[in-house]
C-alpha positions in Angstrom: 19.6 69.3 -6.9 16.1 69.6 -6.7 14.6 71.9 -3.7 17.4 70.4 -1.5 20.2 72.7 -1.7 19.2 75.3 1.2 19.7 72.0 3.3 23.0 71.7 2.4 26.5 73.0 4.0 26.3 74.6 0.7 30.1 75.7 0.2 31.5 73.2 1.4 28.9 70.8 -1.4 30.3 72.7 -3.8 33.3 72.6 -3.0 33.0 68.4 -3.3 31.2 68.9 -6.6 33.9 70.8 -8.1 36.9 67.7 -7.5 33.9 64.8 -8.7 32.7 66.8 -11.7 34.6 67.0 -15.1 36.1 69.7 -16.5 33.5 71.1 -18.3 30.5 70.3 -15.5 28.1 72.2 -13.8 25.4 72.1 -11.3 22.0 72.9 -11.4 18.9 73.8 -8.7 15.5 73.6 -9.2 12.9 75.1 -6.7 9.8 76.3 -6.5 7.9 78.3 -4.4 6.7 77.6 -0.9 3.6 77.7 0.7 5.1 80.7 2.6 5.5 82.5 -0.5 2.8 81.2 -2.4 0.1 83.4 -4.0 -3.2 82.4 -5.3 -5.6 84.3 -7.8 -9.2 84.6 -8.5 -10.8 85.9 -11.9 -6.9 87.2 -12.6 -7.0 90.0 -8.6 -4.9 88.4 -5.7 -6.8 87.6 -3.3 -6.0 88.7 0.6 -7.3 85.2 2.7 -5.5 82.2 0.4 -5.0 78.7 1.1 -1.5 79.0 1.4 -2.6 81.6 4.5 -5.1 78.6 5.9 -2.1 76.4 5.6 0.6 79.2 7.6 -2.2 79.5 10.2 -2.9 75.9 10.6 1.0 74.8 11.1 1.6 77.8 13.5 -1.4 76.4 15.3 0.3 73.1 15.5 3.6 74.0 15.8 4.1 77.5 17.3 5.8 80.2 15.2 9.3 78.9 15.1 9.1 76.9 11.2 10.2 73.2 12.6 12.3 71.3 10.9 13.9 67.9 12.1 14.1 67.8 15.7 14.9 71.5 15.7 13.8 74.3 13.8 14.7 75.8 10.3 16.2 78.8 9.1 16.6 80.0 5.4 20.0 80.5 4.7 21.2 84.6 4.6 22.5 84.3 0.6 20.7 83.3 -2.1 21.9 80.3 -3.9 23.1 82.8 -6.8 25.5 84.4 -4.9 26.7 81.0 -3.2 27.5 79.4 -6.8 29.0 82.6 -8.3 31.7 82.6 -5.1 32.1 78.7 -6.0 34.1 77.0 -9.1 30.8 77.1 -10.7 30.7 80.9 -10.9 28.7 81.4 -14.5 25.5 81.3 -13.0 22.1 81.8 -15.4 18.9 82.0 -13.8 15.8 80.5 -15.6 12.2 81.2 -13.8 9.2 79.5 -15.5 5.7 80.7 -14.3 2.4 78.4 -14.0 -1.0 78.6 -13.1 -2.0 75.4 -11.0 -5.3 74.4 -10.2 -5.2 72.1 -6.5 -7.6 69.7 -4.5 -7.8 70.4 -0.7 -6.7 66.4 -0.8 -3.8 67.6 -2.7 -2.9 70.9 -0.6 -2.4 68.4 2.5 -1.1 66.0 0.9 2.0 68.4 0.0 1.9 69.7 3.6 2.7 66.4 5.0 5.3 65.5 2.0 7.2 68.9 3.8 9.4 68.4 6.8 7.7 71.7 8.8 4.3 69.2 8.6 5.3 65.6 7.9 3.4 62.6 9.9 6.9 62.0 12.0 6.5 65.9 13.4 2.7 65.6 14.0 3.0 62.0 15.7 -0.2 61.5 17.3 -2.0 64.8 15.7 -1.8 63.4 12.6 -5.3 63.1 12.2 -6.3 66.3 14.5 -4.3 68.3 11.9 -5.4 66.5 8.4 -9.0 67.5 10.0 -8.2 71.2 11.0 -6.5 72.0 7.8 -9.3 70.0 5.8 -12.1 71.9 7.7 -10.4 75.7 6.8 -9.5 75.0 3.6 -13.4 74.2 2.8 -14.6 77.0 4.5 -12.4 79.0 2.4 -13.7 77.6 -0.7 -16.8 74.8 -0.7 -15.8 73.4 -3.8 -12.2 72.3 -2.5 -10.7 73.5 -5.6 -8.2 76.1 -5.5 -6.6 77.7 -8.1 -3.3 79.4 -8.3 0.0 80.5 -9.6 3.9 78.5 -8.6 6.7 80.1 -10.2 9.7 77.9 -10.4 13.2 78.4 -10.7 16.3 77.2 -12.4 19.7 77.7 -11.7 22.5 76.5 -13.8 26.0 76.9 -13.0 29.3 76.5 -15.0 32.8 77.1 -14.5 
């Protein structure tokens, strides 16, 4: 599963998986982080106003605080997907994390924003455009060049029985 699992009726997924998987199976999540965790860098120091900030400000702005999701709104599930598998059949859980510097266009950054479903064209309707210009117009006053550089870590999990 890719960065779909906190989606999912997780248990009760697992729960599936474990009577369609052979003996010997597993599962595995990959994830990385979101722009609400995200932290950029410049010449190696954090830096305190990011584009991942710009971006935070600019949904809120569009959508209020509540993080929308669907028709309704989202909340992260209370237990960490490493304490959901290790209650499941697949309860020999190893944890990977692989770190990596990324370098993004302001194209790029709202390009992922509407790939999300907190910003995708279906929740903006006719503000599409409004908000592709507002976050467009931040993120270059932020940084000119419209270039950003930064650092994603990303995370596996792999569970066994």
């Amino acid at each position: 599963m890719g960065a779909s699992f906190h989606w999912m009726e997780r248990d009760e997924v697992l729960a599936t998986l474990d009577r369609m998987t052979v003996a010997n199976g597993g599962v595995a999540t990959l994830s990385g982080e979101s722009v609400w965790r995200q932290r950029e860098f410049h010449d190696d120091q954090v830096t305190e106003r990011t584009w991942s900030s710009v971006v935070r400000e600019t949904v809120a702005e569009f959508f209020g605080p509540e993080h929308r999701a669907g028709t309704g709104t989202y909340r992260h599930p209370a237990d960490r997907h490493e304490i959901v598998l290790a209650r499941s059949a697949f309860n020999k859980v190893e944890k990977f994390s692989f770190l990596a510097r990324q370098e993004l266009t302001t194209d790029e950054i709202i390009g992922l924003q509407l790939s999300t479903s907190y910003a995708s064209p279906a929740q903006l309707g006719p503000r599409l455009d409004e908000f592709e210009s507002a976050l467009r117009t931040r993120l270059l006053q932020l940084n000119p060049s419209g270039v950003f550089d930064g650092e994603t870590t990303t995370e596996l999990l792999i569970a066994t029985r």
